[in-house]
Backbone as CSV, one residue per row, in Angstrom:
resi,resn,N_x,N_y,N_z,CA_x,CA_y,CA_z,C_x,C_y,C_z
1,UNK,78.376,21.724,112.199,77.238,22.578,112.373,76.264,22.335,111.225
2,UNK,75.147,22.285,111.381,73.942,21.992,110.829,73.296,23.497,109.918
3,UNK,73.814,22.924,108.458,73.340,24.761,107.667,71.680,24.647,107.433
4,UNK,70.970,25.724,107.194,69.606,25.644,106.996,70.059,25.731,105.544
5,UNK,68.831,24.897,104.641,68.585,24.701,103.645,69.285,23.673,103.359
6,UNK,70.113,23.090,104.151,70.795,21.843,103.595,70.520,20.690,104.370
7,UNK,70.913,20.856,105.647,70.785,19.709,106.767,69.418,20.196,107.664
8,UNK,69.055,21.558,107.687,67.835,22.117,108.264,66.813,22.719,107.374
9,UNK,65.649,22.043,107.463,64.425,22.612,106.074,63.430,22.010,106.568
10,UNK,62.234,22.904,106.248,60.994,22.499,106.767,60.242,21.231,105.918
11,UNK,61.087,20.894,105.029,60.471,19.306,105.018,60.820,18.587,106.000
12,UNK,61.832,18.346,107.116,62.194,18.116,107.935,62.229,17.896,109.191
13,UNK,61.511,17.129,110.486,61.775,17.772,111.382,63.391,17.379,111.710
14,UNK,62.758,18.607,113.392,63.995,18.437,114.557,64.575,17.488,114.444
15,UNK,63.677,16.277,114.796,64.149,15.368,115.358,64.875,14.212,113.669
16,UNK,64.431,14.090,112.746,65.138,14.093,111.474,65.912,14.493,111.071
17,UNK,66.569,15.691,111.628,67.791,16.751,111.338,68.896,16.173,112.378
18,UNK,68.505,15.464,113.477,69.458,15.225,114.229,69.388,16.575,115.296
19,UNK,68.616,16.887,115.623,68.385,17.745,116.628,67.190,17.870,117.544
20,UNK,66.828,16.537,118.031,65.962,16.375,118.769,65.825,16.799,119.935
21,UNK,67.150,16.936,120.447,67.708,17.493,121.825,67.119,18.768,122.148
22,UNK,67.008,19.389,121.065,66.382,20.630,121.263,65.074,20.964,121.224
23,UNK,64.522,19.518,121.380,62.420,20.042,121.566,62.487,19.532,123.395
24,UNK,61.998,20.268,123.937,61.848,19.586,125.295,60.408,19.223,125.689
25,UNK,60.397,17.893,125.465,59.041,17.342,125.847,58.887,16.397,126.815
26,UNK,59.810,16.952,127.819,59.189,16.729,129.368,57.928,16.669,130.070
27,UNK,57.917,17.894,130.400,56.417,18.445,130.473,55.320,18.259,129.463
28,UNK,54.375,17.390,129.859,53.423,17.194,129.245,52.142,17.904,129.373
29,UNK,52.303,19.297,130.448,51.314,20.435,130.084,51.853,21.650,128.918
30,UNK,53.074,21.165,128.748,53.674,22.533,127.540,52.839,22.233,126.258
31,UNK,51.899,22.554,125.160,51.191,21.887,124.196,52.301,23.585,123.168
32,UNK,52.039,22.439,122.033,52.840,23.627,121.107,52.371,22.411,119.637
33,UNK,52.072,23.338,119.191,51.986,22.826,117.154,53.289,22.003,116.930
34,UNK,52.614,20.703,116.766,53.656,19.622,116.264,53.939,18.964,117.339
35,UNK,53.536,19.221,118.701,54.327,18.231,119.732,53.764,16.651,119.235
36,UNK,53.007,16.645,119.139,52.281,14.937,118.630,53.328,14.144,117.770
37,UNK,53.450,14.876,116.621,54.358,14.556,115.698,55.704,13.921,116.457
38,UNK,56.463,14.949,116.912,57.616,14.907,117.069,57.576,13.831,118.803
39,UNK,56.871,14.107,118.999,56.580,12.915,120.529,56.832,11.258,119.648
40,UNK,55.916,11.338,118.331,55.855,10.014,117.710,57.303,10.105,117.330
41,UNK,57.960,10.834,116.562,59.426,10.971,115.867,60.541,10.246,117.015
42,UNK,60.632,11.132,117.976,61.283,10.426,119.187,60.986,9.413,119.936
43,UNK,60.118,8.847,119.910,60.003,7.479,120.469,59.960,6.719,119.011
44,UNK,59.372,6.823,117.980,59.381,5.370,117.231,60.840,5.581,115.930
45,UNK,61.368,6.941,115.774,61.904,7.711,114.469,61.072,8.105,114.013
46,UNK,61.915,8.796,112.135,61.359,9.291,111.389,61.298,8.875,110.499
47,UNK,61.224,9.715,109.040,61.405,9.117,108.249,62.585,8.625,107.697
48,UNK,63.691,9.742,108.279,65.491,9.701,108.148,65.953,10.147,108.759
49,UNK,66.991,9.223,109.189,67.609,10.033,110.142,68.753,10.879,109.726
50,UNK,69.556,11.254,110.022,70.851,12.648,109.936,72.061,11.159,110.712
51,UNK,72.939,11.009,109.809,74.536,10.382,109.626,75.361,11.388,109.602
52,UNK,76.768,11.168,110.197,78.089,12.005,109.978,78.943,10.719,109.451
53,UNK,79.429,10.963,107.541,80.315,10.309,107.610,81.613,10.615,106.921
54,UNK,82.497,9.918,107.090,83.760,10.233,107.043,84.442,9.768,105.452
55,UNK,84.973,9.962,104.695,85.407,9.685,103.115,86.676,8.912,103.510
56,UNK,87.122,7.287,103.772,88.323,6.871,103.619,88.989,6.800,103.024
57,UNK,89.072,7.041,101.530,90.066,7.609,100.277,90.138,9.166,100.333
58,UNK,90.817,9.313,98.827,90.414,10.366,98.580,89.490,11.260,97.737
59,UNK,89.126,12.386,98.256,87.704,12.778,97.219,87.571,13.748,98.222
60,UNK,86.295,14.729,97.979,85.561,15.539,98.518,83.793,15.173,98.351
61,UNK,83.414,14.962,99.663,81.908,14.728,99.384,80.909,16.061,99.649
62,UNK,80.099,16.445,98.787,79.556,17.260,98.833,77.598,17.053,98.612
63,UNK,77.453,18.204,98.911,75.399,17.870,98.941,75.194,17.177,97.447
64,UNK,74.247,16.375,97.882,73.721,15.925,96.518,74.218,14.444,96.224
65,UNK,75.119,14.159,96.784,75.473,13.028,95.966,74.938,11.703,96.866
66,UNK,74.590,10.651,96.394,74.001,9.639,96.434,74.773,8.445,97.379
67,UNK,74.342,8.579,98.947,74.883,7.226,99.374,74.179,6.176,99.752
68,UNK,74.830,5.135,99.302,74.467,3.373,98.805,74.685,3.019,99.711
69,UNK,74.084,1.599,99.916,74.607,0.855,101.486,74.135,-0.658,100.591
70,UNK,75.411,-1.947,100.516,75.470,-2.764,99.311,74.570,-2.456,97.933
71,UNK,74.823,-1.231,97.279,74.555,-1.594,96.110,73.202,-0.711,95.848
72,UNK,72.456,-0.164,97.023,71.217,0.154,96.442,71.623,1.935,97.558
73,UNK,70.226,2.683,96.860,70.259,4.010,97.213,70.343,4.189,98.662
74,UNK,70.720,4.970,99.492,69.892,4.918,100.773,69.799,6.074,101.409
75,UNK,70.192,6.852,100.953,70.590,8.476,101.485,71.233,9.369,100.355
76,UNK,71.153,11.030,100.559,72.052,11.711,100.082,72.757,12.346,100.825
77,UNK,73.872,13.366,100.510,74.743,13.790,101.361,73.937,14.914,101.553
78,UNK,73.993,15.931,102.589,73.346,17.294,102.600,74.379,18.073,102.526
79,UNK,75.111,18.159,103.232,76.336,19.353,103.194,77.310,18.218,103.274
80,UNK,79.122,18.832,102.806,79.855,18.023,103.025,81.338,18.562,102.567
81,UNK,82.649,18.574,103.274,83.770,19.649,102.947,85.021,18.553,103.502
82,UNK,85.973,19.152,103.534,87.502,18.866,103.507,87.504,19.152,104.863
83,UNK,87.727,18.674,105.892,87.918,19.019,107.129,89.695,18.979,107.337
84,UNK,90.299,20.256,107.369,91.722,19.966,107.526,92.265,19.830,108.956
85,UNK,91.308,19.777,110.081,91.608,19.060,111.357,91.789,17.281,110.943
86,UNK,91.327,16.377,110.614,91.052,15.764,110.134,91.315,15.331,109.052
87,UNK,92.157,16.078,108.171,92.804,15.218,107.067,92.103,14.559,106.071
88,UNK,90.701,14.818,106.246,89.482,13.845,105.567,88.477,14.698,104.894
89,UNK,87.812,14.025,103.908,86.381,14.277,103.807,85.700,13.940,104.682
90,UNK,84.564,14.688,105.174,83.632,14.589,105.831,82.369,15.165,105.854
91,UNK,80.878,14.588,106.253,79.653,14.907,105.301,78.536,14.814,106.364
92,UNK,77.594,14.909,106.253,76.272,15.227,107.116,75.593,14.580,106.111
93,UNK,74.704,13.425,106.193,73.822,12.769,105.177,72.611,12.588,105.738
94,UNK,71.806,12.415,104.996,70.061,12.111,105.533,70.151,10.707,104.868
95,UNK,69.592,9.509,105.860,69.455,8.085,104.920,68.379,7.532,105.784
96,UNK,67.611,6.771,104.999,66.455,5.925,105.026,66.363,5.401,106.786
97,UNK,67.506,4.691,107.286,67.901,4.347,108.476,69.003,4.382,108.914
98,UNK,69.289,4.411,110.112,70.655,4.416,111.110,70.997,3.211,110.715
99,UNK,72.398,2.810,110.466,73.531,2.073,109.891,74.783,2.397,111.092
100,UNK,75.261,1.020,111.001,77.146,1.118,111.606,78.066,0.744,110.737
101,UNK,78.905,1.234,110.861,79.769,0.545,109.629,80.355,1.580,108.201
102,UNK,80.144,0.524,107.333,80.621,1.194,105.892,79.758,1.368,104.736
103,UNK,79.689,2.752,104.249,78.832,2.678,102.609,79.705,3.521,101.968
104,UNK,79.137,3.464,100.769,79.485,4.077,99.558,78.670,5.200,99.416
105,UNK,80.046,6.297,98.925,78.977,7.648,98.103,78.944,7.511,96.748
106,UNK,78.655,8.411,95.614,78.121,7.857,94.662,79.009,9.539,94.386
107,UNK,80.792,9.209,94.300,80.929,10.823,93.877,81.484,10.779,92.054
108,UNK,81.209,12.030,91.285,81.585,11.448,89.856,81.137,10.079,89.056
109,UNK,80.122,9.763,89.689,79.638,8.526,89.240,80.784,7.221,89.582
110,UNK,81.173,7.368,90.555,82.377,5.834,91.007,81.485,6.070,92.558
111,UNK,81.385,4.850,92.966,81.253,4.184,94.171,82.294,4.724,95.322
112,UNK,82.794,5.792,96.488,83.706,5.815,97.044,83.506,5.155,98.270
113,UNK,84.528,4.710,99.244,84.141,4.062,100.629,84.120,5.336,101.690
114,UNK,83.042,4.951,102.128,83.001,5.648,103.683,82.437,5.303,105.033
115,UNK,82.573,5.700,106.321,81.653,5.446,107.377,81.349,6.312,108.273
116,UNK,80.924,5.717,108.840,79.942,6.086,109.758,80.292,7.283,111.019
117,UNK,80.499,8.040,111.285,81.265,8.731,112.509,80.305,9.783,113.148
118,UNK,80.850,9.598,114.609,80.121,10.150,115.365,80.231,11.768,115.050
119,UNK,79.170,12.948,115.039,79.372,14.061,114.984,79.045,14.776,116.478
120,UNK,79.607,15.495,116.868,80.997,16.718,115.610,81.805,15.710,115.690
121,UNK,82.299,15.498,114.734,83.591,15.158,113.686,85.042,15.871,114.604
122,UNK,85.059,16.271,115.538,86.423,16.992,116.275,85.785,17.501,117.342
123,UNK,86.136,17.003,118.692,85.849,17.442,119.572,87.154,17.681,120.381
124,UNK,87.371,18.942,121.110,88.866,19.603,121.901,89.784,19.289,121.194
125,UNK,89.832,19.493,119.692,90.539,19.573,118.621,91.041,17.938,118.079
126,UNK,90.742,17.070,118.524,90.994,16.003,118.629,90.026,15.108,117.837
127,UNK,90.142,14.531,116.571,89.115,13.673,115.739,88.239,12.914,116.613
128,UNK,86.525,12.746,116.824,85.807,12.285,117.447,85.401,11.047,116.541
129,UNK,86.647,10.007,116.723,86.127,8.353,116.828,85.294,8.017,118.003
């Protein structure tokens, strides 16, 4: 779930938060403040998009900390906890662009490995690989 002030903030849009689903711009007689914007957001992106990723060691990833993709900045985490369905760390990040695969968080100042996973993170109780 997506907290306000962390993964939801009006520097932000919808569709940057990972919740695009929820503007309906079907109808092109509905006019509302910002449809332009967010019409451009969903067809071309944004500025960042919203990642779910998963901690393959051990650690806890939490807001704030810095994830790398080879070596350079590319995102931070926004929210991020111990999921004990899951056995794992797991995190909600904002980064520059959509990625597959593997990066690094930046926890305690060491490099940790992580990737990429589809959210929610547990769907019918069952880890959502």
């Amino acid at each position: 779930m997506s907290l306000y002030g962390l993964d939801l903030d009006e520097a932000h849009s919808p569709v940057e938060s990972g919740l695009g689903w929820t503007v309906d711009l079907g109808d092109p007689d509905r006019a509302f403040i910002g449809r332009e914007p967010l019409a451009e957001q969903k067809a071309n992106g944004g500025r960042s998009v919203r990642v779910g990723l998963v901690l393959e060691g051990r650690g806890v990833l939490r807001g704030g900390q810095v994830v790398q993709l080879a070596g350079r900045d590319v995102g931070t985490v926004t929210s991020g906890t111990f999921s004990p369905t899951r056995q794992q760390s797991i995190a909600l990040a904002r980064v520059e662009t959509r990625f597959d695969g593997h990066c690094d968080v930046m926890v305690r100042d060491r490099p940790l490995s992580a990737r990429i996973a589809r959210v929610p993170f547990v769907r019918a109780g069952q880890p959502n690989d």
